[in-house]
N, C-alpha and C positions, 0 to 999 in steps of 0.2 A: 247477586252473583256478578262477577268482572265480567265485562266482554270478553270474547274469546270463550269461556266456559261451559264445556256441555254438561248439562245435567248429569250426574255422578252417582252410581249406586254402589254400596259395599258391602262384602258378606264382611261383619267383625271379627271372626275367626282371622281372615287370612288377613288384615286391616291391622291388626295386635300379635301376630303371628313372632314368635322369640321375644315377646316383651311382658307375657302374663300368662298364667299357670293354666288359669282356666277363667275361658272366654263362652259367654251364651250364643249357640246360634241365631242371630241377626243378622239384617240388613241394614245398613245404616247410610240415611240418605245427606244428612248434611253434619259438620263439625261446629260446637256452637261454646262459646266463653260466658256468653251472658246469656243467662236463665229466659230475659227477658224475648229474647229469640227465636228460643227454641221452637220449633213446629213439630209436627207427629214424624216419627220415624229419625230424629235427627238426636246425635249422641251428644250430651254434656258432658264436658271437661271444666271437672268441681277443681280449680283450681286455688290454693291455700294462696293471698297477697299479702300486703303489708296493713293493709285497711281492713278488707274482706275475707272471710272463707266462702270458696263455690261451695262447698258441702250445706251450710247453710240454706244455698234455694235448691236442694234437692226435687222438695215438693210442689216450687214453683214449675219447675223443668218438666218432671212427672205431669203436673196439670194440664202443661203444655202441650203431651203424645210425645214427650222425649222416649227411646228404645233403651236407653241406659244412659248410664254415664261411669267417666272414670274417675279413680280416686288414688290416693297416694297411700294411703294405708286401711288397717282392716277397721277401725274403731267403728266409724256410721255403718256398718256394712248390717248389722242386723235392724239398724234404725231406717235403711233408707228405702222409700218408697219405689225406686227401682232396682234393675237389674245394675249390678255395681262391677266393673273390672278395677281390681286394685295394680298402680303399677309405679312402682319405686322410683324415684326422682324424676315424677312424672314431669313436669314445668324443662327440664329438662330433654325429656324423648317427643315433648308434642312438634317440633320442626319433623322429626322422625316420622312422626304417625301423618303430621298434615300432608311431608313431602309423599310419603305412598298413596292417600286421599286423591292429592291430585296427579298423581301420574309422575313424580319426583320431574319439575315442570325444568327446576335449574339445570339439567343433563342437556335441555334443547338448547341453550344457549350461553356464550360469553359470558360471564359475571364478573364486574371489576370492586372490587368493593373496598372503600376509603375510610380511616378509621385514623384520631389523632385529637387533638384538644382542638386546633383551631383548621380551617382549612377544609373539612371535610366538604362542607357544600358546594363552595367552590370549584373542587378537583372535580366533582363527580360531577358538576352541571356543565364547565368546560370540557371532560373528557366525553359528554353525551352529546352536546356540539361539535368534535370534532369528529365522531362516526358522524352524526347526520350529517355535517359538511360535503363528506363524500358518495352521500347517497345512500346511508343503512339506515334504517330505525335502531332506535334506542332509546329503551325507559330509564326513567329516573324513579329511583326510590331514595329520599331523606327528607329531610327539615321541611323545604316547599312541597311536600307529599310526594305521591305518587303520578306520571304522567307519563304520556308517549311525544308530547308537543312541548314540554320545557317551560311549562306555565306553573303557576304555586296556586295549589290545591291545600285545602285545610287539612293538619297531621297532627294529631296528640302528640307520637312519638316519631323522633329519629329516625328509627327500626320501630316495622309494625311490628304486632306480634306474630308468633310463627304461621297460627291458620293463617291470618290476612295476608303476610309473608308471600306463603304460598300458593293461595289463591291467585292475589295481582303477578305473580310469575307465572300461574297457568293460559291465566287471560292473554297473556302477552305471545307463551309459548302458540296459543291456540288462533294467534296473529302470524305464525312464526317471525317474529322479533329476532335478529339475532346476536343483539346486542342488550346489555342491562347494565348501569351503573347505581351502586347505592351506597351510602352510608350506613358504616355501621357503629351504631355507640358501645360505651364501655358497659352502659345499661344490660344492651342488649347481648352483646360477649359472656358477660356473666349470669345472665339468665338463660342465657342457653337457646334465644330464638334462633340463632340460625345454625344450628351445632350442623346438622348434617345437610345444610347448602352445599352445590356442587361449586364453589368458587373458582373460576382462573386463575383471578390477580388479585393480590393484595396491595393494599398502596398504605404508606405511612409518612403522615404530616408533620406531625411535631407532639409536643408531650411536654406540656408545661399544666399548672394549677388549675383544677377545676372537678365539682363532682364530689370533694371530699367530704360533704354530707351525707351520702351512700354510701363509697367506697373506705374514706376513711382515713386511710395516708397516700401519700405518692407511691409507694411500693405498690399496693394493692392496684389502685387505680393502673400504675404503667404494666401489671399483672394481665388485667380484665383484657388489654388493647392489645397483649401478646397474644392470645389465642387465636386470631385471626391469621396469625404467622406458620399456624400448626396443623393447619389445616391440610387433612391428605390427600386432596382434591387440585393444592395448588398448583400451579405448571409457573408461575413468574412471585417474586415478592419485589415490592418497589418500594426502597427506602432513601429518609433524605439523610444527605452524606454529613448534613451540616448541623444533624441533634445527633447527641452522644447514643441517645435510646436506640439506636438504630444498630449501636455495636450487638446489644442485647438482643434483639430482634431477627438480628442475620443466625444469632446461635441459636434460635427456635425453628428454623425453617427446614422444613423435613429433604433428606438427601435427595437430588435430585431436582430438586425446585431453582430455578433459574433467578438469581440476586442481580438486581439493577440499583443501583444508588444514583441519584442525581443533587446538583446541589451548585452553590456557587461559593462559599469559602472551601470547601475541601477539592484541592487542583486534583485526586485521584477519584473521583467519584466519574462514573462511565459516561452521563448525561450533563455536561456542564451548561454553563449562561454565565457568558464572559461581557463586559465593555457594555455593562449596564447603566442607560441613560435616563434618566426619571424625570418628566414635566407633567402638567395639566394636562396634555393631549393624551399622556399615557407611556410607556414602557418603548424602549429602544433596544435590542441588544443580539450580542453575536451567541445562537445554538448549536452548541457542539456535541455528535452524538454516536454513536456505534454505525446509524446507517445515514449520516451526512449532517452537511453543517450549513448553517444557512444564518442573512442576519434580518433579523427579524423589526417590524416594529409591530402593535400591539394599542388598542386603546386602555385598556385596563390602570387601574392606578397603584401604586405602591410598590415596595420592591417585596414586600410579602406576599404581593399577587401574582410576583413575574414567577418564586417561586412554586406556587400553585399552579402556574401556568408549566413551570418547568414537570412537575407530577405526570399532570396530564396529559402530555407533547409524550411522554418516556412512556404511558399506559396505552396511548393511540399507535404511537410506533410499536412497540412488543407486539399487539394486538395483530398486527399484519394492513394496518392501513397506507395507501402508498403515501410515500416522504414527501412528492412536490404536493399533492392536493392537503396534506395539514402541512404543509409551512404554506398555502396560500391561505388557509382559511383562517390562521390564527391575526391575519388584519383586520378581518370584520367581527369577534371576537367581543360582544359587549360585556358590562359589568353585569352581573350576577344579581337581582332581586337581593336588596337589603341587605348587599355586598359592596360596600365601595361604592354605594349608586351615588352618583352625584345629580345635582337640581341646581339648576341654570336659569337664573331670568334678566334681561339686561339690563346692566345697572346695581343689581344686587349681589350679594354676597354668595361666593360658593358652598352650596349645602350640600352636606355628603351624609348618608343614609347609610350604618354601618350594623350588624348582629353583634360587636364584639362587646363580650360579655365578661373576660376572664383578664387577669390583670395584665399577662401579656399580649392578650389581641388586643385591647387598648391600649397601650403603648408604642404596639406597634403602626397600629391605624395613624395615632397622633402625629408618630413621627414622620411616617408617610408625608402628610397633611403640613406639618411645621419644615421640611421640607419646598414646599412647592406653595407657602403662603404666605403675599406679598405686605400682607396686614397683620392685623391680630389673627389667632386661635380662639376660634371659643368651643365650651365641652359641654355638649346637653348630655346628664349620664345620672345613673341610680344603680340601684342592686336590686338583685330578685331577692321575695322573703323565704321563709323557710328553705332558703340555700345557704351555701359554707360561711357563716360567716366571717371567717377568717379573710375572705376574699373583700371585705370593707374597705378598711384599712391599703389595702395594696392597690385596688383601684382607685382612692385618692391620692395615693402617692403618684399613680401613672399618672395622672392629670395635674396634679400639682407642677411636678416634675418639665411638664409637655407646655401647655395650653397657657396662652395668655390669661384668659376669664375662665369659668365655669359657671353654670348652673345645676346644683344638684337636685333630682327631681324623681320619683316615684318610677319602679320599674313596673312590674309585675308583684306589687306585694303578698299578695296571695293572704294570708290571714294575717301576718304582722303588721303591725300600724305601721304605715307609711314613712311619719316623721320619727319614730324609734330608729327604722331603717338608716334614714336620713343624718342624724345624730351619731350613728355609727362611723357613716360615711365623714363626716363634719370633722370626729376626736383626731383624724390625720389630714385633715386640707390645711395647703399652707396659700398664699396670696391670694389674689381674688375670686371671690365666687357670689354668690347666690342662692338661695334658697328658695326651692317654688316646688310645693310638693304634687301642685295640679299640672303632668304631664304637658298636654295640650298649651298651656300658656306659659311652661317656661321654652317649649320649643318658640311660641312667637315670641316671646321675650326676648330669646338669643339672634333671635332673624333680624328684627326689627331693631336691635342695637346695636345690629355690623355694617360696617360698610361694605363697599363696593371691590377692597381690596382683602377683606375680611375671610373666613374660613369659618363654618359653623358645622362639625361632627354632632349628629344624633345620635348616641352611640346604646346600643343593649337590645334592641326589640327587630330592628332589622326590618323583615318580611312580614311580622308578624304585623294580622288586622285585628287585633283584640289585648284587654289590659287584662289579667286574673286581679282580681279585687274579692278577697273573700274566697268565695267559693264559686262564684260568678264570672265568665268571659264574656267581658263589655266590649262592645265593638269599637276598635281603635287603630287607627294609623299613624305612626309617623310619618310616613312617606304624603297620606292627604292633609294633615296639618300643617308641615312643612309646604308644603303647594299652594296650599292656602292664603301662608304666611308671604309669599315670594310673590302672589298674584296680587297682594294686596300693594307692596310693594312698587310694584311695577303700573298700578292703576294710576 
């Protein structure tokens, strides 16, 4: 159970209350997804996935002292070893059912929540820096997990799912926290984990290629990221003036809800960032805004960062935090875990540690990068397997296109063979590259063959400490091989 959490008891009736015809009198002491959890008095949610049916460990859950469980239609209901509430697009209502469980936790506090192909980490760990700047707590929920300190905690997904959802916002409420920033995926938009969150703010990145192994086409997928927009809960939506999606996204937003755009090619957008200056040391430039203007510098790298930084400056001010303490804090302001991180050793080549995964965050990281690189470019990069892979192809063209050298190298293959991957990636590479399908040794590969004026992007894994090989997560770093590799250097 989260910190903050006090033991929780529920009568089921009023727990499923407008959501199911006929409920058994229970108590239901905890909410549980896997069977394997379950303890005496605690309700199962047999949830139908893509791999598994929960209906399946009925009788595991039963063995366990589960009080019931719910189900999505009547078929097992004479087969199953317990007491059964059937309830219609259940995967759907369980934010609903978790948020009553625990006290509907999102009501106690601010929710800003980030949602877009590229950018989301970023906005949401900046914008959670700039309340604690001022003195409020504020959790983070996405990719580096869940925290109240800003540190990367291990996360299967993006967005937990709805109990966990809601639990680590009871925790937090039972803190009173009264701040929260999180990520939310296209995943999780369309499965419904956080349908009835009590949201503030919406915030929107961008909307380029990724995901279409789920989703399918771009219509679908820029579909899944609107519903965050539609939310009846919102009081602000924050779009960037500078992606066209954003026309689209202001026509979703329910009457009433307050439209902030910010941006730097479009001069009508509320939130501008003018007389943008890009070096190694980071970001220069003039913020222009509804409640003042200020000129800022910043260490952060890229001009895709200043925009994220522009998100989050628009989501702090909205929010009611005063305007001189975040434009002082946005100078100490560091890079983001496995965002833009750069690795410094003297003498050595600058290594930057990047998550970009999709063909336009690698092209734009690159560019960043061939910008501000007095040497060559070189590209440590792969593809995840069992993802789109149409996205092959267009990540070696980013690199082709960018990077003096490459090495193309193994992401997270998951169950496809590494060099198939690789192969893919190979049918569109044009000048120089490399081949090393062992992770770890084409990053020293690429260290150890730069120089001093050199530039060397790790690009696809970011934050992550672990490979998926198989069906296995092996412990892995780019951020300590790379260190590694630059200590050796320097010895």
């Amino acid at each position: 159970m989260s910190p903050g959490v006090t033991a929780l008891q529920h009568s089921l009736p009023i727990l499923l209350e407008g959501l199911a015809a006929e409920v058994p009198a229970l108590d239901i002491a905890a909410l549980r997804l896997d069977s394997r959890q379950v303890e005496k008095g605690d309700l199962f949610i047999a949830l139908r996935g893509h791999a598994q049916d929960g209906r399946e460990f009925l009788a595991q859950a039963a063995a366990s002292g589960a009080a019931a469980a719910l189900v999505e239609d009547e078929l097992p209901l004479r087969l199953s070893p317990l007491p059964m509430v059937v309830i219609p697009n259940l995967r759907h209502r369980l934010c609903e059912i978790a948020g009553r469980f625990f006290r509907e936790p999102s009501r106690e506090m601010h929710i800003a929540a980030v949602t877009g192909t590229n950018g989301k980490t970023t906005v949401s760990q900046l914008f959670a820096r700039l309340v604690r700047s001022v003195g409020y707590d504020c959790g983070v929920i996405g990719t580096l997990g869940a925290s109240l300190d800003g540190g990367v905690h291990s996360s299967v997904h993006t967005t937990p799912d709805s109990i966990a959802l809601q639990e680590i916002l009871a925790g937090w409420a039972g803190q009173a926290v009264p701040f929260v920033s999180m990520e939310v995926s296209s995943h999780a938009l369309h499965q419904g984990r956080v349908n009835t969150l009590d949201i503030d703010t919406a915030i929107f990145t961008n909307l380029t290629r990724d995901h279409l192994d789920y989703h399918g086409d771009m219509q679908s997928y820029g579909e899944a990221k609107a519903r965050l927009f539609a939310f009846e809960s919102l009081r602000t939506a924050i779009l960037n003036a500078d992606d066209p999606f954003s026309r689209h996204l202001a026509q979703r937003v329910p009457t009433g809800v307050s439209v902030l755009r910010y941006g730097i090619e479009d001069s009508t957008a509320e939130v501008r960032l003018s007389h943008l200056k890009l070096s190694r040391a980071g970001l220069r430039f003039r913020f222009e805004s509804p409640w003042g203007e200020a000129t800022l510098t910043c260490p952060l790298l890229g001009k895709f960062n200043a925009v994220n930084l522009l998100a989050a400056l628009t989501a702090a001010l909205q929010a009611g935090l005063p305007f001189k303490a975040v434009m002082e804090a946005v100078e100490s302001l560091a890079s983001v875990p496995g965002r833009m991180e750069p690795l410094r050793v003297a003498g050595g080549p600058l290594v930057v540690i990047d998550y970009a995964h999709t063909p336009d965050a690698l092209r734009q990281v690159l560019l960043t990068l061939r910008e501000q690189c007095q040497g060559s470019l070189i590209a440590v990069f792969g593809c995840g397997g069992d993802r789109d892979r149409g996205k092959r192809p267009l990540m070696a063209e980013a690199v082709s296109a960018t990077a003096d050298r490459a090495v193309i190298t193994s992401d997270n293959p998951r169950s496809e063979e590494p060099l198939a991957i690789i192969a893919d990636i190979q049918a569109s590479m044009k000048g120089d590259y490399l081949v090393c399908a062992d992770r770890a040794e084409a990053i020293r590969l690429a260290i150890e063959s730069a120089g001093a004026k050199d530039c060397v992007l790790i690009a696809g894994k970011g934050h992550e400490d672990y490979q998926i090989v198989g069906q296995e997560r092996l412990p892995f770093s780019d951020t300590a091989v790379a260190q590694q590799a630059l200590a050796r250097l320097a010895a």
